[in-house]
N, C-alpha and C positions, 0 to 999 in steps of 0.2 A: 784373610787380610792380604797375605803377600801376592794372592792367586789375585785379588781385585785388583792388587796396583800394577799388577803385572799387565792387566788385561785393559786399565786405563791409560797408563805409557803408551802401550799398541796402538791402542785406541788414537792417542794423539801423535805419533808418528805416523799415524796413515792420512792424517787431514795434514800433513806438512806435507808427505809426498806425494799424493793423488796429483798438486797440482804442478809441481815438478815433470810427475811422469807424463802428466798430458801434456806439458812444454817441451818435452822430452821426444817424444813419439812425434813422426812426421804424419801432418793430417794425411792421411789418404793410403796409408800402408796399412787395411787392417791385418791382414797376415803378420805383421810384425815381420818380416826376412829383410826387409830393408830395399827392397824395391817395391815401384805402384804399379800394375799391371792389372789386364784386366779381370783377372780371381779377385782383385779387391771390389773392384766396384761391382761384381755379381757377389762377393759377400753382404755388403751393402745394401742392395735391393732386394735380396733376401730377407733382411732385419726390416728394412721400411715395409716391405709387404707381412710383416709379423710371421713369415716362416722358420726365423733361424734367432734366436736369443744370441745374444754378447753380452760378454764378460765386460765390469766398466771400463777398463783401459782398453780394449777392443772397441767398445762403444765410442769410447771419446776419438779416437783416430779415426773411426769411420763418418763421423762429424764433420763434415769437410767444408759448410758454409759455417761451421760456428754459431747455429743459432742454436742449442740446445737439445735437438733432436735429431732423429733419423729418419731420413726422409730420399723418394725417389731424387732430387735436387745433388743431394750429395753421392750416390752415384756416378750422376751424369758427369759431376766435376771431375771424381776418380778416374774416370773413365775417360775423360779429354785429356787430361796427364798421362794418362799410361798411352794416349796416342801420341803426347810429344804438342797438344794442340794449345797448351797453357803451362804453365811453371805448377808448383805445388803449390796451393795456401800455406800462408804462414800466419793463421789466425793467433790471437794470444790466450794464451791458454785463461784468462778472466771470464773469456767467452765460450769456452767449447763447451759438453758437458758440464752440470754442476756436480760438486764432489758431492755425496754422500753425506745426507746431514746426519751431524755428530754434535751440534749444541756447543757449550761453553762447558759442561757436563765434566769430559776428563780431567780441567784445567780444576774445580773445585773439588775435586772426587781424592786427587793428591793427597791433600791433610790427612791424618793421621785417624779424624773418626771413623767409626763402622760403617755410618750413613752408605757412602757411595758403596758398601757391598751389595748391600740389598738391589741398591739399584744400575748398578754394573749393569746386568742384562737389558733393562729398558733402553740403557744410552748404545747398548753396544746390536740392539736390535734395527734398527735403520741403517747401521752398516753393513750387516749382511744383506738386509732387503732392498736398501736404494736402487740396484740394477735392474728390479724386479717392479718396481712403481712405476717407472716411464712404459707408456700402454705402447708405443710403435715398435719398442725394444722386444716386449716380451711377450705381448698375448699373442696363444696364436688364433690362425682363422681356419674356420672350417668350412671347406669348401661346400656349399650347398648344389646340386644340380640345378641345372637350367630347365629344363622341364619337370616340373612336378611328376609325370607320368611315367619318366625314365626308370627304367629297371635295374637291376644289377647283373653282372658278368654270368654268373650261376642262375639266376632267374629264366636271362632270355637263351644260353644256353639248356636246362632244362627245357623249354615251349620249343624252341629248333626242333629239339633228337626228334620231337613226334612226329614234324611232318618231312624231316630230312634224311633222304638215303643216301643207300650208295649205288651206282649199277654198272654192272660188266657184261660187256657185249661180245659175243663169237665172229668175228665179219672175215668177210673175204674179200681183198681189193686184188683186182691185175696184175698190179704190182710188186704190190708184197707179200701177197698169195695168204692164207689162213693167217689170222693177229687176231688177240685177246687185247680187250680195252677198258679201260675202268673211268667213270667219271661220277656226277653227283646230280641230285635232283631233288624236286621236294614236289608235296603233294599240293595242288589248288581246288581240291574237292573232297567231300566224304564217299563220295563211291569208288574214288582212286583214280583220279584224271591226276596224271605227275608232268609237269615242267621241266622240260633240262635243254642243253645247247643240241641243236641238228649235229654238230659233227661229231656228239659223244654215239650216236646211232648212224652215224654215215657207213655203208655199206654193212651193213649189221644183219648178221644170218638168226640170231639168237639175243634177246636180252631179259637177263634178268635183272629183277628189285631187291637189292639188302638192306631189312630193318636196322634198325640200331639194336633191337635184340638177337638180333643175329636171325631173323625169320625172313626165310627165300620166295620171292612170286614171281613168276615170266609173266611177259607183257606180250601177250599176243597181236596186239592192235595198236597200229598207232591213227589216231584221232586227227594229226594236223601236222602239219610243217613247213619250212617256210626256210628253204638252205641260205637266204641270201640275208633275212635278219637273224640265221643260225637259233632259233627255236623250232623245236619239235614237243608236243603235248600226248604222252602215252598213257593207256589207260592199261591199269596192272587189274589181273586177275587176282580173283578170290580173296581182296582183302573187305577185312571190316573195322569197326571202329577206330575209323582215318579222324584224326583232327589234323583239316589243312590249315595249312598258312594264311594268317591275314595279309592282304595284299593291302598295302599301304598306298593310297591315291594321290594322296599330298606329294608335291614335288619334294627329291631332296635338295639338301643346300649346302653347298664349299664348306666343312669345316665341321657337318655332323658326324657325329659317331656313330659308327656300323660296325659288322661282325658278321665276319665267317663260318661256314660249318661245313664239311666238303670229306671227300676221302683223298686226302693231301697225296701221292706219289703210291696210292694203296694203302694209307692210314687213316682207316674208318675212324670218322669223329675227331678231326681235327678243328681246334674252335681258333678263333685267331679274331684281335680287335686292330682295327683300327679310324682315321677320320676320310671323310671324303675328301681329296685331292682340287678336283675341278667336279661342281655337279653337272655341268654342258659340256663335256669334249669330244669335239668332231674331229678325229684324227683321217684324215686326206689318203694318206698311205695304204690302210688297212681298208677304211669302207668309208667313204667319204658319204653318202646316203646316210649313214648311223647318227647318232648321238652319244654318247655314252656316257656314265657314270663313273668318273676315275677316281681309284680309290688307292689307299698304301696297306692294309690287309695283308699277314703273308699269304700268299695261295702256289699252287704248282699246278704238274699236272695230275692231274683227278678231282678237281674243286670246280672243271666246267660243270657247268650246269646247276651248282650249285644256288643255295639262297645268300643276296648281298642282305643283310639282318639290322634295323635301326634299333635304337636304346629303349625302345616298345615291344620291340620282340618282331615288329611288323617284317613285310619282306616288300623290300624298292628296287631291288634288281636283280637280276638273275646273272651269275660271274661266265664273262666271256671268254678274256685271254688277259696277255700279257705282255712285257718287253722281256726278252731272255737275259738282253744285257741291260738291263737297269734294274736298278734297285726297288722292288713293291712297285713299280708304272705298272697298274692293274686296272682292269676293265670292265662294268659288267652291262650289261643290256637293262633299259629302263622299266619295268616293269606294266608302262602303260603299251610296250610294242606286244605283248600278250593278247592287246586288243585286236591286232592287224590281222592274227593267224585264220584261217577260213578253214571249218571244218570239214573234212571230207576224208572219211576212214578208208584207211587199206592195212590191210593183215602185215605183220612182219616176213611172211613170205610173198605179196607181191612187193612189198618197198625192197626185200631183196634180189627179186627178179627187174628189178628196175623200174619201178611204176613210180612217175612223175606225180607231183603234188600240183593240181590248176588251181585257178581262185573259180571256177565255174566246174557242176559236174559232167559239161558237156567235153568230152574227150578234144575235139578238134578245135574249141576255145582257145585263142592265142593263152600264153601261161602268165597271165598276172601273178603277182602273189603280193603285193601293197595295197596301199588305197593314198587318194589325192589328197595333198593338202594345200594349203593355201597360204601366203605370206603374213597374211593379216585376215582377221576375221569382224572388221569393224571400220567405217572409215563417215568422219560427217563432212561435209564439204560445203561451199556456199554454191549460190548456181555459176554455171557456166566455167566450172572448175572440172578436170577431167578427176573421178578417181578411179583407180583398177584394181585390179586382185591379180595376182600371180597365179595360178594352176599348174599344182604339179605335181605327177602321178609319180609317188615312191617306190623303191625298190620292186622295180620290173624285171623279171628275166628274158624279156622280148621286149624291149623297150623302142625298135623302130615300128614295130606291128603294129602299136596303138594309131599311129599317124594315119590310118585308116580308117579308126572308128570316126564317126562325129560326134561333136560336146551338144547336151544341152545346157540351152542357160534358161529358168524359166520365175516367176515372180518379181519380174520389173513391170513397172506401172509405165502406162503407154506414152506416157509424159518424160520417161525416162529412156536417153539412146544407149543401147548397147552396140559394142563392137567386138569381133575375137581375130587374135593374130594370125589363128590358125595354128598348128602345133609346129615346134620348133623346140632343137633339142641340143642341151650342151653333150660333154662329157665327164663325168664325177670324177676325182682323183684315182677311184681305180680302175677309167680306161671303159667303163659300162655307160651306156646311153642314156642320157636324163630326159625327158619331153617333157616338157610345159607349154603353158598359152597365155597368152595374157587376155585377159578381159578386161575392157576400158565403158568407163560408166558417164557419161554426164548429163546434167536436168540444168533447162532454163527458169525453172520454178522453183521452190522448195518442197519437198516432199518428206513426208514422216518416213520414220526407219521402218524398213520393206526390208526381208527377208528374200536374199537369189542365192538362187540354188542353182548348182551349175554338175554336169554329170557327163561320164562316157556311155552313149549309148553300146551295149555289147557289152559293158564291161560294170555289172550292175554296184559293184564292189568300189568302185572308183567317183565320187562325189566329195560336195564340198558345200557350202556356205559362206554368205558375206551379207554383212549388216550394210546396208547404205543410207544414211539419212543427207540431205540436202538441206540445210538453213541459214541464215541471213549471216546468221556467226560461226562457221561452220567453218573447220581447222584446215580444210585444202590438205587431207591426206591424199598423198599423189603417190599411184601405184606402190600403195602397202610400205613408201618409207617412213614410215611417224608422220607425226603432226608438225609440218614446216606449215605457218601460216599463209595461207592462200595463192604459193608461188605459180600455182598451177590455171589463174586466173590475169591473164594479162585483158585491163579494161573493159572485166564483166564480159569476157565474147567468147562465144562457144569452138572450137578448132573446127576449121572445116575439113581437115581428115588429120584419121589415127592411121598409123602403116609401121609395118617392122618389115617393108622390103624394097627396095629399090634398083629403079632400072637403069642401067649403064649402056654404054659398048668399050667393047676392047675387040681391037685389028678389024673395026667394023663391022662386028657382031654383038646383037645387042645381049644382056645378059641379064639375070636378077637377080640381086646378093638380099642376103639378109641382113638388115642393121637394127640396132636398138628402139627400143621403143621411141615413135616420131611424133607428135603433134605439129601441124602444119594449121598456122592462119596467116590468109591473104587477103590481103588489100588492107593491111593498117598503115595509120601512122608513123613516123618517124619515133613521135613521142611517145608513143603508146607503148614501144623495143625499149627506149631509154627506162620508159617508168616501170616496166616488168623487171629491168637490170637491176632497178633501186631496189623492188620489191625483196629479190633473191639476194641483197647485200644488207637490207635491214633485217630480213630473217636468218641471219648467220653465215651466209654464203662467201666466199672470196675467190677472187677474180683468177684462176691457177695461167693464164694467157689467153692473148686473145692476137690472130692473124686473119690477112687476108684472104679468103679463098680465089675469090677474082675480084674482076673491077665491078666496085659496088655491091658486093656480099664480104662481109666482117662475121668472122666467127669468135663466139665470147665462150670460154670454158673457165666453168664455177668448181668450186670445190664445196659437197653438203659438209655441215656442222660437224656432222661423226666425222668426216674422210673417206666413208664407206663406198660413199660412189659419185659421180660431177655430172651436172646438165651443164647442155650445150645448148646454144643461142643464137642462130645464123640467122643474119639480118640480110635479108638481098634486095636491092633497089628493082621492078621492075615497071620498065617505061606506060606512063599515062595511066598507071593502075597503083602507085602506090608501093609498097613494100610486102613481103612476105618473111614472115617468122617463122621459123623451125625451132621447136624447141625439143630436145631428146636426150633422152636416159642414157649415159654410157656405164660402163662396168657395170650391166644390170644381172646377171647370173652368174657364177663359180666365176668370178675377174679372172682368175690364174687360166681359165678354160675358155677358148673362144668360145661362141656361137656357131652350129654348125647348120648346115640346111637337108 
């Protein structure tokens, strides 16, 4: 008896004060310390995302619009207060949190009969459990993976160890005369063709393979290599039962999870998670040619060569390098540059007598070791719209020698004019020679998608592809920048020339510089300049200036919708003939790097 009234008094001293305390308590301090900061409002989004339960009086202060629940809203308010950006609410407490229902129960439980013993605990069971009914307070969520097919930590380590080693090399450099090296590799074959970075075998007298069981094989032979995208492919002696790596095809993407496996600083089997950084990074500095994979991974040195590992176990890239002074800015090579490599065996004693890697096995072949790509692999266009393809031969290590070979271009329909600039070549950020060409395409008729294929003769390795269809609705992709609608068609009329060179004099010698890509038509209209101007402003274009060059030629410079690059517009009056439009590409290759001839 005295134990029931004890526990029904409680009982009704706590529905007096719950709503007290929440009058009490400032909205938005859930910490209780008496200041709002931004710990409250990450308490807060923790409770609304159901990771963190609260105690009711914690609840109810975290309540900060006063509607009853917890929710991301009240957060966001916490969080403007502890910036100083709004005053605190001063909700009434009628509104925050509801107390704990307790009924009318302890008020007749008073009296003197037995009855409310019995039933004490019914009444007195919703007050321990009300904090526990509101579903945003207290369930929690269990985090599901996003792909179905994702593994776990121990899984896709397990499937690594098989096909990932370790290997240390004996080399001799000039310099620093006899050094020991160690770095990481994984297998891409069952007969033992291994993967890893060119410089973890750079000047390498001896290399051997370490299992993960600790079982030793030398690599007599290396199969391929390629110093400038830093892959070399070794084929290791005398093993068997390899389970290689699946090579994963699918592009990665910013923000998946990957994982490492590598011999960290000489610590065989080091596993290490983390997410992709940037899946496209072209760092300037280092190898502006590359692409890379950047990832936050811990790695060091001994994890070159290694496998970059997705949540399938697959491998997307092979681990490059790093920044010394940054924090995980990691690198690794795409796993489709694997493609590029051109096979052509030599022993590890002549790659240490210094036997060069050609993309041809004729000795006196200049040294390719890329192949061409192209800016765009697809372009429909209406007629009498110019479109082109960029050519351009990658990671070259005689990159002025190609300027010799000739391109073929072959599978245009005769209805179709081809033109080529002729090779011409920037400079990449690290200071190496780029060559490309451009090919210029236009048809006065429509023509179905025709397959051209364009190639270095000499240089069998070196080709490319371009889709061209011509039709009535046809997007005027103009030399491989996207699809800007038909700006590349001033009045249906075909340019009476393409040119990326022009001739001058200076101190009265004539000269010939090379400029961006030109299309020249002559003898139009006035109107015909004005309504291609319209054309390039209703397609997104804006006007960045426009001056005089002389009397009677105005030059117009556009700015494309990206910002990426501006056409230029020069209209020049020439007597009893009409006008002559130029229209040309500026900032069309590495902007930061002239054009060189």
């Amino acid at each position: 008896m005295k134990k029931s009234f004890c526990a029904g008094l409680l009982t009704l001293l706590l529905c007096l004060l719950l709503p007290l305390t929440a009058f009490a308590a400032e909205l938005g301090d859930v910490d209780g310390n008496g200041r709002i900061n931004s710990i409250d409002a990450r308490i807060a989004l923790r409770a609304a995302a159901r990771l963190e339960t609260l105690d009711y009086e914690t609840a109810v202060r975290a309540d900060a619009d006063g509607n009853g629940k917890i929710g991301a809203a009240d957060a966001r308010i916490i969080l403007r207060v502890a910036a100083k950006l709004q005053d605190a609410p001063t909700t009434e407490p009628e509104v925050t949190l509801p107390p704990p229902p307790t009924t009318e129960a302890p008020t007749t439980e008073i009296p003197t009969t037995e009855a409310p013993t019995t039933e004490a605990p019914t009444t007195e069971a919703p007050t321990t459990e009300a904090p526990t009914t509101d579903p945003p307070v207290t369930e929690p969520v269990t985090r599901v993976p996003a792909d179905p097919d994702a593994l776990t930590p121990k899984q896709i380590h397990k499937i690594a160890s098989a096909y990932t080693v370790e290997i240390s090399v004996e080399a001799h450099d000039d310099y620093y005369g006899d050094y020991t090296a160690t770095g990481s590799g994984f297998y891409i074959s069952e007969d033992g063709l291994l993967i890893t970075n060119y410089h973890v075998i750079d000047c390498a007298k001896t290399v051997t393979v370490i299992h993960s069981d600790g079982t030793e094989h030398n690599v007599s032979v290396i199969e391929a290599y390629d110093k400038n995208v830093d892959l070399a492919i070794l084929r290791v002696d005398d093993v068997q039962g390899i389970t290689p790596a699946v090579i994963c095809k699918e592009p990665v993407e910013t923000g998946d999870v990957i994982y490492t496996l590598g011999s960290s600083l000489g610590l065989t089997g080091t596993f290490t998670q983390g997410i992709v950084s940037n899946a496209s990074r072209v760092d300037k500095t280092f190898n502006a040619s590359m692409t890379y994979i950047q990832f936050d991974a811990a790695i060091t040195n001994g994890n070159s060569g290694g496998p970059l590992i997705n949540d399938r176990g697959e491998v997307v890239g092979i681990i490059d390098w790093g920044y010394n002074e940054g924090q995980n800015l990691n690198f690794a090579i795409p796993v489709s540059y694997i493609d590029e490599l051109v096979t052509n065996p030599v022993t590890v004693e002549e790659f240490a007598g210094g036997t060069e890697m050609n993309a041809s096995s004729d000795p006196d072949a200049p040294r390719y070791t890329g192949i061409a790509a192209t800016d765009g692999t697809r372009a429909n266009v209406k007629p009498h719209t110019p479109a082109s393809v960029v050519f351009t031969v990658c990671s070259t290590l005689d990159g002025a020698a190609i300027g010799d070979l000739p391109v073929n271009i072959t599978g245009a329909p005769v209805n179709v004019t081809v033109r080529d600039s002729g090779w011409v070549y920037t400079l990449d950020g690290a200071g190496n020679i780029q060559p490309f060409i451009v090919i210029a395409m236009w048809a006065d008729e429509p023509v179905p998608e025709t397959k051209i294929s364009i190639s270095v003769e000499g240089a069998e390795y070196f080709c490319g592809e371009f889709l061209l269809t011509v039709s009535e609705e046809g997007s005027g992709n103009y030399l491989g920048f996207g699809d800007t609608p038909d700006f590349g068609n001033p009045a249906g009329i075909s340019p009476d020339d393409f040119t990326m060179t022009e001739t001058g004099r200076f101190l009265f010698e004539e000269y010939t510089d090379t400029v961006p890509p030109t299309f020249v038509y002559e003898n139009v209209r006035l109107e015909t300049a004005n309504d291609y101007r319209r054309t390039l402003e209703e397609a997104g274009f804006t006007l960045y200036s426009s001056y005089d060059q002389s009397i009677g030629s105005t030059v117009y410079i556009y700015n494309a919708p990206g910002g990426n690059y501006q056409i230029g517009v020069t209209v020049t009056l020439k007597a009893f003939r009409g006008y002559t439009m130029r229209v040309q590409l500026t900032d069309f290759i590495n902007p930061e790097n002239p054009v060189i001839s």
